[in-house]
Gaussian input, Z-matrix of N, CA and C with variables (Angstrom, degrees):
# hf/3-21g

backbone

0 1
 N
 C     1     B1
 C     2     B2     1     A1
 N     3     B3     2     A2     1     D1
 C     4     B4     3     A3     2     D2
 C     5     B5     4     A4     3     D3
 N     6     B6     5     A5     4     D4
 C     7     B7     6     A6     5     D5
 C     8     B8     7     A7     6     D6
 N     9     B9     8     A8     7     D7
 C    10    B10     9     A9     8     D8
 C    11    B11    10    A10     9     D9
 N    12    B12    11    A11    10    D10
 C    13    B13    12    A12    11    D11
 C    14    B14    13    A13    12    D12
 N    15    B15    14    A14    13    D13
 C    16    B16    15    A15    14    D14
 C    17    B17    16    A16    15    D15
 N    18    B18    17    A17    16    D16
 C    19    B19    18    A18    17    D17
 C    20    B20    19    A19    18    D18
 N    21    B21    20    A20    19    D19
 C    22    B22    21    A21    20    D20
 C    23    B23    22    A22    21    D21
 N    24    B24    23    A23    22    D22
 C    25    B25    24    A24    23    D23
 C    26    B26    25    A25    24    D24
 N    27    B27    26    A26    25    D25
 C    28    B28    27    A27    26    D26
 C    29    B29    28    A28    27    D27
 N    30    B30    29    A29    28    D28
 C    31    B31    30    A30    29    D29
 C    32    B32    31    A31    30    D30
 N    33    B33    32    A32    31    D31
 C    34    B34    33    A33    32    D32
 C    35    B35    34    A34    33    D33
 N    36    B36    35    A35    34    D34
 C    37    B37    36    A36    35    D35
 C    38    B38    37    A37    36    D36
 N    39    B39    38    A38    37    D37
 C    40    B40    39    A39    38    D38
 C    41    B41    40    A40    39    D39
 N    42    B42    41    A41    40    D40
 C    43    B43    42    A42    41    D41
 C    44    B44    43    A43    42    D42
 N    45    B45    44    A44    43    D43
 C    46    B46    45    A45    44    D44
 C    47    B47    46    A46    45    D45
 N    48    B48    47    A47    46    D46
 C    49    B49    48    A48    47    D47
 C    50    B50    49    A49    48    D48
 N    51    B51    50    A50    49    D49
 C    52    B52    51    A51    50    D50
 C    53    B53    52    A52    51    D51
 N    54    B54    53    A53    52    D52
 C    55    B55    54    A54    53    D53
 C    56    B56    55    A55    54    D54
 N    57    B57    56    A56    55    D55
 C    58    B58    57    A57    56    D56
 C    59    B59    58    A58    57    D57
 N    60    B60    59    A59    58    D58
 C    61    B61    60    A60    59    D59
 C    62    B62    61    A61    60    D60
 N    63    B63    62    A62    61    D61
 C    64    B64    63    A63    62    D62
 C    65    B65    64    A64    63    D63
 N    66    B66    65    A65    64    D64
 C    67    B67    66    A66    65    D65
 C    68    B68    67    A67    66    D66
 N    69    B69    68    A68    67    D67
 C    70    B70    69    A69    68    D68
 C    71    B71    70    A70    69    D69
 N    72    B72    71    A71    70    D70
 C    73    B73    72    A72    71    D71
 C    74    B74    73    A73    72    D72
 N    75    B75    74    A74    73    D73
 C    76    B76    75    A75    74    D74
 C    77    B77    76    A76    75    D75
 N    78    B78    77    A77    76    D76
 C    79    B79    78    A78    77    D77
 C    80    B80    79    A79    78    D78
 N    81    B81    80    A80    79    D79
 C    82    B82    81    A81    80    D80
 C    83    B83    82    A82    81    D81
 N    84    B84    83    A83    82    D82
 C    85    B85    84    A84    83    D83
 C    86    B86    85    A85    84    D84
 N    87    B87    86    A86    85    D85
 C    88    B88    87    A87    86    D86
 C    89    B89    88    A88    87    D87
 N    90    B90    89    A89    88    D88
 C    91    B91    90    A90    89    D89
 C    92    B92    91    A91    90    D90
 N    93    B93    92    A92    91    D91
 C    94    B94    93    A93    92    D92
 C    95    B95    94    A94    93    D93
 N    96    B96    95    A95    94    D94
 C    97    B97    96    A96    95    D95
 C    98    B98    97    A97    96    D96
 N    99    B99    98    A98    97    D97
 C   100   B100    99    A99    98    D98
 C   101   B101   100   A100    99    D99
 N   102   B102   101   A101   100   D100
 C   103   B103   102   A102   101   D101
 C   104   B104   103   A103   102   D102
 N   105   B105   104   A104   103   D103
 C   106   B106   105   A105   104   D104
 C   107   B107   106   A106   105   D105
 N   108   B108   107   A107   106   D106
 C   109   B109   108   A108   107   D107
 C   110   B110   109   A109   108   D108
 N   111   B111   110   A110   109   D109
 C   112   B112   111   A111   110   D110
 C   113   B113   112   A112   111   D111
 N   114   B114   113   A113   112   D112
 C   115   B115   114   A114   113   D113
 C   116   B116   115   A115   114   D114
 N   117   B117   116   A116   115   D115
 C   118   B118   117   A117   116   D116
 C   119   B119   118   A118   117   D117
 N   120   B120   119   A119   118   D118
 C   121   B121   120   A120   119   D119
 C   122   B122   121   A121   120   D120
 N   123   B123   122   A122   121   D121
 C   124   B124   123   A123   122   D122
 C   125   B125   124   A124   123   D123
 N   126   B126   125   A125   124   D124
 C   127   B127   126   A126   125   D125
 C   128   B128   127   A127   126   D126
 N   129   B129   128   A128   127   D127
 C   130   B130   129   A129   128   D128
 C   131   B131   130   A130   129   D129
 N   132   B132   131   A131   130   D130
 C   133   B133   132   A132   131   D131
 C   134   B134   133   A133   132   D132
 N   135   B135   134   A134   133   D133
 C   136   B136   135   A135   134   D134
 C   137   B137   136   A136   135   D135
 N   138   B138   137   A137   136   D136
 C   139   B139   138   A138   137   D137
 C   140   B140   139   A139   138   D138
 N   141   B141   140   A140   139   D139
 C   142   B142   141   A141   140   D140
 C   143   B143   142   A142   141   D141
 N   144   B144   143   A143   142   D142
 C   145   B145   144   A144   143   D143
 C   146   B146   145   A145   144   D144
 N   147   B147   146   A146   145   D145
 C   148   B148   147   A147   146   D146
 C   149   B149   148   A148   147   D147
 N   150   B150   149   A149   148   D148
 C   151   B151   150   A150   149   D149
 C   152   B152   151   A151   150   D150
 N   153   B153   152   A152   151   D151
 C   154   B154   153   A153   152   D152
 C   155   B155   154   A154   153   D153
 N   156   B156   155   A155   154   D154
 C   157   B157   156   A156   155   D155
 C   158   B158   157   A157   156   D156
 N   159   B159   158   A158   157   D157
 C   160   B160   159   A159   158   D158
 C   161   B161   160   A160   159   D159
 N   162   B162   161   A161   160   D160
 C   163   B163   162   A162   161   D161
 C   164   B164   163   A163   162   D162
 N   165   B165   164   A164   163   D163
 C   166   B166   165   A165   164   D164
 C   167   B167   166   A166   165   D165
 N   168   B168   167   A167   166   D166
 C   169   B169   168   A168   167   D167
 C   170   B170   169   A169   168   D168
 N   171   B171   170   A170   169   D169
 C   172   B172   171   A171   170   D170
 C   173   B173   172   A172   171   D171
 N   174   B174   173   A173   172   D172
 C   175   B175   174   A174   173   D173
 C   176   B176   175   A175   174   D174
 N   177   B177   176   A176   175   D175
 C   178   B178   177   A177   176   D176
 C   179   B179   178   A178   177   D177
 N   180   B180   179   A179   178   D178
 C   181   B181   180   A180   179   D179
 C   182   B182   181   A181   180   D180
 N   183   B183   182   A182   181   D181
 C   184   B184   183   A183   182   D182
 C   185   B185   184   A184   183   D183
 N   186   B186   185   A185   184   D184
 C   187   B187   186   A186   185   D185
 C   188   B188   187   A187   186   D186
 N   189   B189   188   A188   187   D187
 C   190   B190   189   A189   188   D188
 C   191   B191   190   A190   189   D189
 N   192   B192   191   A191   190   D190
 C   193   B193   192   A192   191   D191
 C   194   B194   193   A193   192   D192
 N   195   B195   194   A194   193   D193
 C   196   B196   195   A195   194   D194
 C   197   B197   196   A196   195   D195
 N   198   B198   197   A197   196   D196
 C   199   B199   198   A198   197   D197
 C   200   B200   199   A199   198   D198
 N   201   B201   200   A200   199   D199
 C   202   B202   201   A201   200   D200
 C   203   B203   202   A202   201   D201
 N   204   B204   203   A203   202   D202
 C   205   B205   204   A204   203   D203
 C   206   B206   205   A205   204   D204
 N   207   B207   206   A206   205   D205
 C   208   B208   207   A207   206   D206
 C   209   B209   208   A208   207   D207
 N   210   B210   209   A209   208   D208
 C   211   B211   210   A210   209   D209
 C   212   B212   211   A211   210   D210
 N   213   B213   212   A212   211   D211
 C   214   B214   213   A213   212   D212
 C   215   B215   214   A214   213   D213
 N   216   B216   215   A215   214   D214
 C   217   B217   216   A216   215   D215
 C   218   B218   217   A217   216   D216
 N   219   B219   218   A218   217   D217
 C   220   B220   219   A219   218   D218
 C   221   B221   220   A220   219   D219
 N   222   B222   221   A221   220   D220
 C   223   B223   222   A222   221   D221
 C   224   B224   223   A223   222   D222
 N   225   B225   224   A224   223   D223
 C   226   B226   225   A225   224   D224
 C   227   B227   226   A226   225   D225
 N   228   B228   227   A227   226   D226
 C   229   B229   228   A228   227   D227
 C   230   B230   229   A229   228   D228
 N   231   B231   230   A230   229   D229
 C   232   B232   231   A231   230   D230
 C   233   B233   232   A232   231   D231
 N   234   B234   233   A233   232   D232
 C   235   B235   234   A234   233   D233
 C   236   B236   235   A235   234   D234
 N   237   B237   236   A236   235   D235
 C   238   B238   237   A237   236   D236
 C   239   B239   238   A238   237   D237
 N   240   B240   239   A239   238   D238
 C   241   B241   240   A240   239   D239
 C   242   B242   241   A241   240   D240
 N   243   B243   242   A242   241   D241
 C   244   B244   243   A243   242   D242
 C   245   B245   244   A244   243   D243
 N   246   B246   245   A245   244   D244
 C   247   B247   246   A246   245   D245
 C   248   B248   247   A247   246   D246
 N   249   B249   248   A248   247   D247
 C   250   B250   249   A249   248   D248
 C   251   B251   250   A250   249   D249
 N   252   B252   251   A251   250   D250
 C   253   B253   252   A252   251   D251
 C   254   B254   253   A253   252   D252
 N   255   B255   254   A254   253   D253
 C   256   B256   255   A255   254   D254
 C   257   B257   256   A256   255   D255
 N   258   B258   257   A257   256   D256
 C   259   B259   258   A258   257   D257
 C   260   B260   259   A259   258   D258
 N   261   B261   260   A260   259   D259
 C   262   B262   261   A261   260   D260
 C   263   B263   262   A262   261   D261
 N   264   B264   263   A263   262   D262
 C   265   B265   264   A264   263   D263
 C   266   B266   265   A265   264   D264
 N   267   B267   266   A266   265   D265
 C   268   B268   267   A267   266   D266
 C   269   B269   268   A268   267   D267
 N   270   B270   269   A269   268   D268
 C   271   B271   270   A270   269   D269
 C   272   B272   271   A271   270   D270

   B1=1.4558
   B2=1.5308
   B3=1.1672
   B4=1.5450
   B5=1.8073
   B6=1.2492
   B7=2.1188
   B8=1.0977
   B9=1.7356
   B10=0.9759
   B11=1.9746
   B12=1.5730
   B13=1.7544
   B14=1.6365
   B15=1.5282
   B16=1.7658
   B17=1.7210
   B18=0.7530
   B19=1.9391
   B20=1.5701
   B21=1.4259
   B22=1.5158
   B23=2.0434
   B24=1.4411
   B25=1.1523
   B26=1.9567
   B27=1.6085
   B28=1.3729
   B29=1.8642
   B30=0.7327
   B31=1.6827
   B32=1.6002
   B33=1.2503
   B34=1.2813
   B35=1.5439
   B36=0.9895
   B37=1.4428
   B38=1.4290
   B39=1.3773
   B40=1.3623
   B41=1.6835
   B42=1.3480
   B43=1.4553
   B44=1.2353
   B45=1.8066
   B46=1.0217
   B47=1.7910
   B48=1.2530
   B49=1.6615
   B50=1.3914
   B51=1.1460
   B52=1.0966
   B53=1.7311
   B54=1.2524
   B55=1.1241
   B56=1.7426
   B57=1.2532
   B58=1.0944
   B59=1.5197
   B60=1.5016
   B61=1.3189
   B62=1.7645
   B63=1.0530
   B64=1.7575
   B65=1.4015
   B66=1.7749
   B67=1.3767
   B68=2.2992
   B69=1.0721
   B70=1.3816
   B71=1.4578
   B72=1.4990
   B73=1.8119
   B74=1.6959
   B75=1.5993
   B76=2.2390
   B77=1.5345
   B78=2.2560
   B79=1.4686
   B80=1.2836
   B81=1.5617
   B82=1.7830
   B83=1.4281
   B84=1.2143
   B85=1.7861
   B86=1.4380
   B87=1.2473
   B88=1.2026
   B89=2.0459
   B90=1.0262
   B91=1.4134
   B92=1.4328
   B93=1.7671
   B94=1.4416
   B95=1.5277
   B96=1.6063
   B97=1.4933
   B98=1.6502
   B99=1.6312
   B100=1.1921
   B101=1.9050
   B102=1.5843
   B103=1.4113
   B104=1.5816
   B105=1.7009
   B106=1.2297
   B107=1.8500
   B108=1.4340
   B109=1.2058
   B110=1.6789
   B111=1.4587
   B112=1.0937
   B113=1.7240
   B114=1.1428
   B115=1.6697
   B116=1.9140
   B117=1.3290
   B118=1.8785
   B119=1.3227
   B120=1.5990
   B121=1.3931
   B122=1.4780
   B123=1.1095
   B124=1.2118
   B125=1.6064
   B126=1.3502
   B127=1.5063
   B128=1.4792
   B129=0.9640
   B130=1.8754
   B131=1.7183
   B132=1.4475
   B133=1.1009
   B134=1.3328
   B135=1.7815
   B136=1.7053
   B137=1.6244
   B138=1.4849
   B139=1.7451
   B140=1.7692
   B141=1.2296
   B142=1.7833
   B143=1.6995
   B144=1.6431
   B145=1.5066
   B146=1.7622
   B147=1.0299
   B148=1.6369
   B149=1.0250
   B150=1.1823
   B151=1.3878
   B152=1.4639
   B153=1.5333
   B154=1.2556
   B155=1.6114
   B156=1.2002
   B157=1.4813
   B158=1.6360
   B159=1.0849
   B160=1.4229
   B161=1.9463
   B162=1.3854
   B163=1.3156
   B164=1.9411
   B165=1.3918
   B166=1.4577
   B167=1.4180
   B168=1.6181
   B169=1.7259
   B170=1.3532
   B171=1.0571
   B172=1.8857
   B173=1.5175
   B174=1.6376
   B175=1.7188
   B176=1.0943
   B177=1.5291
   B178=1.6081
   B179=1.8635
   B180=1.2829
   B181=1.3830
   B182=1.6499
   B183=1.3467
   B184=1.3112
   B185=1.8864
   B186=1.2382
   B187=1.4163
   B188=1.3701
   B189=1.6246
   B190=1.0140
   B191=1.7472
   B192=1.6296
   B193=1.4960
   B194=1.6259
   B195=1.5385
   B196=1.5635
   B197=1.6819
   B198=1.4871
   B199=1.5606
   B200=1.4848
   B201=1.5192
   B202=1.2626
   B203=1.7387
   B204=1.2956
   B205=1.0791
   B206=1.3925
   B207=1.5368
   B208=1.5287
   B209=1.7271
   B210=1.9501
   B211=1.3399
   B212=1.5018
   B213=1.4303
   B214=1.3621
   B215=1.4967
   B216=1.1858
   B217=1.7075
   B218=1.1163
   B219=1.5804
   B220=1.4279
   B221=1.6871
   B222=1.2804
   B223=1.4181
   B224=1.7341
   B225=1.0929
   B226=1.5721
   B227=1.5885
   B228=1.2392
   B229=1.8050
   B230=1.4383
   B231=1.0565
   B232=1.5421
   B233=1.4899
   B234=1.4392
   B235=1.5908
   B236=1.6910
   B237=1.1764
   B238=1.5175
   B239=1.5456
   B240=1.7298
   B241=1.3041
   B242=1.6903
   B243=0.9949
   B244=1.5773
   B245=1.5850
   B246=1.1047
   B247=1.5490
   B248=1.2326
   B249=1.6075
   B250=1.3548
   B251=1.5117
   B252=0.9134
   B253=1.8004
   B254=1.2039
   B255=1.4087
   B256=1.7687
   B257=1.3788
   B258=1.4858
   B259=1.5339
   B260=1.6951
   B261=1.5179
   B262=1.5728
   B263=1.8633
   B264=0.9522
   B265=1.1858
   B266=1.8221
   B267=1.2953
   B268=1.7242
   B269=1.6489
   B270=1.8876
   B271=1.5504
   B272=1.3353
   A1=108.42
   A2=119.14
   A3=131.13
   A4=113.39
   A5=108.03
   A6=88.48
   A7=98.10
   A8=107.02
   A9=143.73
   A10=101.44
   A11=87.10
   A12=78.68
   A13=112.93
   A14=109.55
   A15=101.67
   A16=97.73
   A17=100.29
   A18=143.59
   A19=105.77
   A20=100.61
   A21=103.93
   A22=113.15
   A23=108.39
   A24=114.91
   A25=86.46
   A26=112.66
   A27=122.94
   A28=108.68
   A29=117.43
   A30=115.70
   A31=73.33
   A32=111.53
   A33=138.37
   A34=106.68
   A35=112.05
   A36=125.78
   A37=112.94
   A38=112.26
   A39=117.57
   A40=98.49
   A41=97.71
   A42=136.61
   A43=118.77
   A44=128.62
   A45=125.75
   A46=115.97
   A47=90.50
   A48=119.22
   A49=127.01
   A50=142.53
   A51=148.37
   A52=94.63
   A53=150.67
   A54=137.13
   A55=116.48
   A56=112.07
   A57=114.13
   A58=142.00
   A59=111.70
   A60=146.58
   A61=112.52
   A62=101.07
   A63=96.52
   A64=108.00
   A65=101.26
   A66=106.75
   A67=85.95
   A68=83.40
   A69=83.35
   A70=150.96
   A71=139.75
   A72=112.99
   A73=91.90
   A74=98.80
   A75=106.20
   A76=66.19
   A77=64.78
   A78=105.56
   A79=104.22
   A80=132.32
   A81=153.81
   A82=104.14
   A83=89.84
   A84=111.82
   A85=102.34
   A86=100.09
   A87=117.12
   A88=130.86
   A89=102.04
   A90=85.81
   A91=130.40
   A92=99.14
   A93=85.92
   A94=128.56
   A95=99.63
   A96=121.11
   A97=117.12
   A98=90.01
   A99=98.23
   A100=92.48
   A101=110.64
   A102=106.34
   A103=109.22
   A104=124.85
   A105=122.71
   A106=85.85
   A107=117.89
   A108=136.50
   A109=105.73
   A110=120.42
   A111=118.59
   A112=90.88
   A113=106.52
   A114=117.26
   A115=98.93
   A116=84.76
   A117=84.35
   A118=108.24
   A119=142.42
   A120=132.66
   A121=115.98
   A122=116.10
   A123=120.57
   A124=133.07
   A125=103.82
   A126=128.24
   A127=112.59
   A128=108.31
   A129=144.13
   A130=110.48
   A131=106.33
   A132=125.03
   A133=91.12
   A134=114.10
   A135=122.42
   A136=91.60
   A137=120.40
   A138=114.14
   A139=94.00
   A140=88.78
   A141=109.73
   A142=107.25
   A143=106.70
   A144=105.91
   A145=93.55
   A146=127.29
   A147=122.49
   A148=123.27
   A149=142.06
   A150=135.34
   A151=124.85
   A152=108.09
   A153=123.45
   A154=138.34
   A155=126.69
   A156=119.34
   A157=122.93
   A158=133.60
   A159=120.71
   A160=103.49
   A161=127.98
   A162=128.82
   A163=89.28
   A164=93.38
   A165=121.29
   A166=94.78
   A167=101.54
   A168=96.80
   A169=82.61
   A170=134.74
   A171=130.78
   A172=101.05
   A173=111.17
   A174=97.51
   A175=99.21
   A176=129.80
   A177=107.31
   A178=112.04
   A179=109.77
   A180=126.41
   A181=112.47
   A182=91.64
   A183=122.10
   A184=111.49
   A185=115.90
   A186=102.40
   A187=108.01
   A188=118.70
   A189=126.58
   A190=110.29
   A191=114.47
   A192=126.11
   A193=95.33
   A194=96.71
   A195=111.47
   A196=85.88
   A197=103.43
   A198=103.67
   A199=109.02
   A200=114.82
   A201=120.81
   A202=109.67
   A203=118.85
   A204=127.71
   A205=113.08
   A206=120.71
   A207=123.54
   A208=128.06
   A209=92.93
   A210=88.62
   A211=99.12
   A212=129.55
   A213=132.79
   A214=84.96
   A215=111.39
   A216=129.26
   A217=118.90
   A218=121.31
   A219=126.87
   A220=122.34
   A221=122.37
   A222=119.64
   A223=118.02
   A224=136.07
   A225=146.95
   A226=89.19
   A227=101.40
   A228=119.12
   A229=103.62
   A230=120.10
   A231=138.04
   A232=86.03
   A233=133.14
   A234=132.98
   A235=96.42
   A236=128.29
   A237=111.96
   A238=110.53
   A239=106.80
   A240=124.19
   A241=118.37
   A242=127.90
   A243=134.70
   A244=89.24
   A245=95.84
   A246=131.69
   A247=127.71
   A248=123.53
   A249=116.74
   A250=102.00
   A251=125.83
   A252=126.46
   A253=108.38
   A254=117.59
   A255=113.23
   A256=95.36
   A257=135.78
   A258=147.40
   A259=87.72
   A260=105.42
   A261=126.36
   A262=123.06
   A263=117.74
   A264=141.40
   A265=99.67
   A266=141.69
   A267=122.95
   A268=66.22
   A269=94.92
   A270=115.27
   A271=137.38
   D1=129.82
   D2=178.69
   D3=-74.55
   D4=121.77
   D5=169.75
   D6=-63.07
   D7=172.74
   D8=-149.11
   D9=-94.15
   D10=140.29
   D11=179.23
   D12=-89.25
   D13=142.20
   D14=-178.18
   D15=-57.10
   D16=156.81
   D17=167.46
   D18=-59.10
   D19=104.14
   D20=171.56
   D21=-60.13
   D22=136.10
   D23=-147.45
   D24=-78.52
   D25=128.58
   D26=-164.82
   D27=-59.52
   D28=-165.17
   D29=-149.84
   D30=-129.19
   D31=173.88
   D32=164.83
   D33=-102.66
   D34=-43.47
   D35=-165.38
   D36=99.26
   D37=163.45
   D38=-170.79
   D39=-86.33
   D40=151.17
   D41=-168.57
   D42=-75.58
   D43=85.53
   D44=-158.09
   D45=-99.32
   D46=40.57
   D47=171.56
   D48=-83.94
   D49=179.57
   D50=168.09
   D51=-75.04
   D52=117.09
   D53=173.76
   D54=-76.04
   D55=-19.51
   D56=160.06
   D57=-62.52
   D58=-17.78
   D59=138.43
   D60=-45.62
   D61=-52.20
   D62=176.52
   D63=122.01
   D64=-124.64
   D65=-170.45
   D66=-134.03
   D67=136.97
   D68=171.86
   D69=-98.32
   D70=151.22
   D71=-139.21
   D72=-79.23
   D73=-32.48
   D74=-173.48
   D75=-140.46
   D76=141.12
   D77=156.33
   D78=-120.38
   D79=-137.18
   D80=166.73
   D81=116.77
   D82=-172.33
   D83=-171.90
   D84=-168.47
   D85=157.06
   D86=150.46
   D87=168.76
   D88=176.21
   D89=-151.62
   D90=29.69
   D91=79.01
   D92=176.59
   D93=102.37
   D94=-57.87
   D95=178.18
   D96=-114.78
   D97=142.83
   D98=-165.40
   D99=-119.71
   D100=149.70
   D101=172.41
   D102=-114.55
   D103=-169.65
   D104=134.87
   D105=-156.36
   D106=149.90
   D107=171.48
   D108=-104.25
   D109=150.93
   D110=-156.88
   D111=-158.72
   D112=106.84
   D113=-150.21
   D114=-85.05
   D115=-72.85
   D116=177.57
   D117=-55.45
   D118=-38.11
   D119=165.53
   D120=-43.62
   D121=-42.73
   D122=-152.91
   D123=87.70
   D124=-6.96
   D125=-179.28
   D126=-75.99
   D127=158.27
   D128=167.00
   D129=-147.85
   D130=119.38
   D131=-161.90
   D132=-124.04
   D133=117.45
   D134=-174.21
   D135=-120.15
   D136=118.60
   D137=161.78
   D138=-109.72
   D139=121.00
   D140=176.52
   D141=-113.02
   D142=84.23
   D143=158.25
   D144=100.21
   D145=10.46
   D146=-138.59
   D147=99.96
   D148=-51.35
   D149=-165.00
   D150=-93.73
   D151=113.69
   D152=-173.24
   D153=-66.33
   D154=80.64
   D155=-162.72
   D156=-93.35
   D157=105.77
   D158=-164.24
   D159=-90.95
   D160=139.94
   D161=-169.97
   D162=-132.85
   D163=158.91
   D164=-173.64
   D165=-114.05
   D166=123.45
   D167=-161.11
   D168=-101.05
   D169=-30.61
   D170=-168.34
   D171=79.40
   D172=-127.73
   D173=-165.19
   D174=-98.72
   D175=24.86
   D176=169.72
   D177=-95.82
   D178=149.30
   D179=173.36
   D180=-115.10
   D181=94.56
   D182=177.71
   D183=-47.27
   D184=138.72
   D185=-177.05
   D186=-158.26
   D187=6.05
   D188=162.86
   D189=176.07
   D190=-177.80
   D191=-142.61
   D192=-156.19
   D193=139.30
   D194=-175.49
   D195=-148.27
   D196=132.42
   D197=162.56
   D198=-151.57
   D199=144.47
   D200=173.17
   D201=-79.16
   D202=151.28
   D203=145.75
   D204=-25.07
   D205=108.08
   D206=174.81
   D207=73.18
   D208=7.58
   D209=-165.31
   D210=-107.44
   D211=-156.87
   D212=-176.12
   D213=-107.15
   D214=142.93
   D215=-176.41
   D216=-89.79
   D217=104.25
   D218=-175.15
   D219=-69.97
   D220=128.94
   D221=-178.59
   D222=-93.47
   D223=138.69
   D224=-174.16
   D225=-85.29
   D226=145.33
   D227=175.52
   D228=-152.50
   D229=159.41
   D230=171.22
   D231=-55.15
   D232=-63.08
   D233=-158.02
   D234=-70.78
   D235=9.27
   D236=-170.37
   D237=75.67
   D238=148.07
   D239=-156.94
   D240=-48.12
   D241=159.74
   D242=-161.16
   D243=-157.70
   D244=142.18
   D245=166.19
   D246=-117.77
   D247=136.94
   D248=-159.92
   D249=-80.78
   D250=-7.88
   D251=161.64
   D252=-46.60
   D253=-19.21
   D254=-151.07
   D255=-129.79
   D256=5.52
   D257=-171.55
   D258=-116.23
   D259=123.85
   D260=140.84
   D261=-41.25
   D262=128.35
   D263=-158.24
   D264=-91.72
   D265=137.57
   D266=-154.77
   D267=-170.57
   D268=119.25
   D269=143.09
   D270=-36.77

């Protein structure tokens, strides 16, 4: 009987970001939605279901996400919570 071979080290998966953006400081998901924040860009990148939306956070530094069932998903900042209702929308 041969030992066992180590375990190829697992993938992250590929990066469904703008790659030109980089690598990002927070990522997560949930229900549905997935984020990544992108600090020196200035970006927040929301894919909801598929669909990719990039927002211009200005001076907030996003560092975390609270969302209700069905609601628009609020983000945590050093400046206090922000809502993507209230984030600019960037091609």
């Amino acid at each position: 009987m041969e030992p066992m071979k180590p375990m190829k080290p697992m993938s992250g998966g590929e990066a469904w970001w703008p790659q030109e953006l980089g690598q990002p400081s927070t990522s997560g998901g949930q229900n549905g939605m997935r984020y990544a924040f992108f600090p020196d860009a200035r970006r927040l990148v929301i894919d909801t279901d598929g669909k990719r939306t990039t927002y211009d956070t200005g001076d907030h530094q996003i560092n975390g996400v609270s969302q209700s069932n069905g609601s628009a998903p609020t983000f945590s900042s050093r400046q206090g919570d922000v809502s993507v209702k209230d984030l600019k929308t960037v091609d």
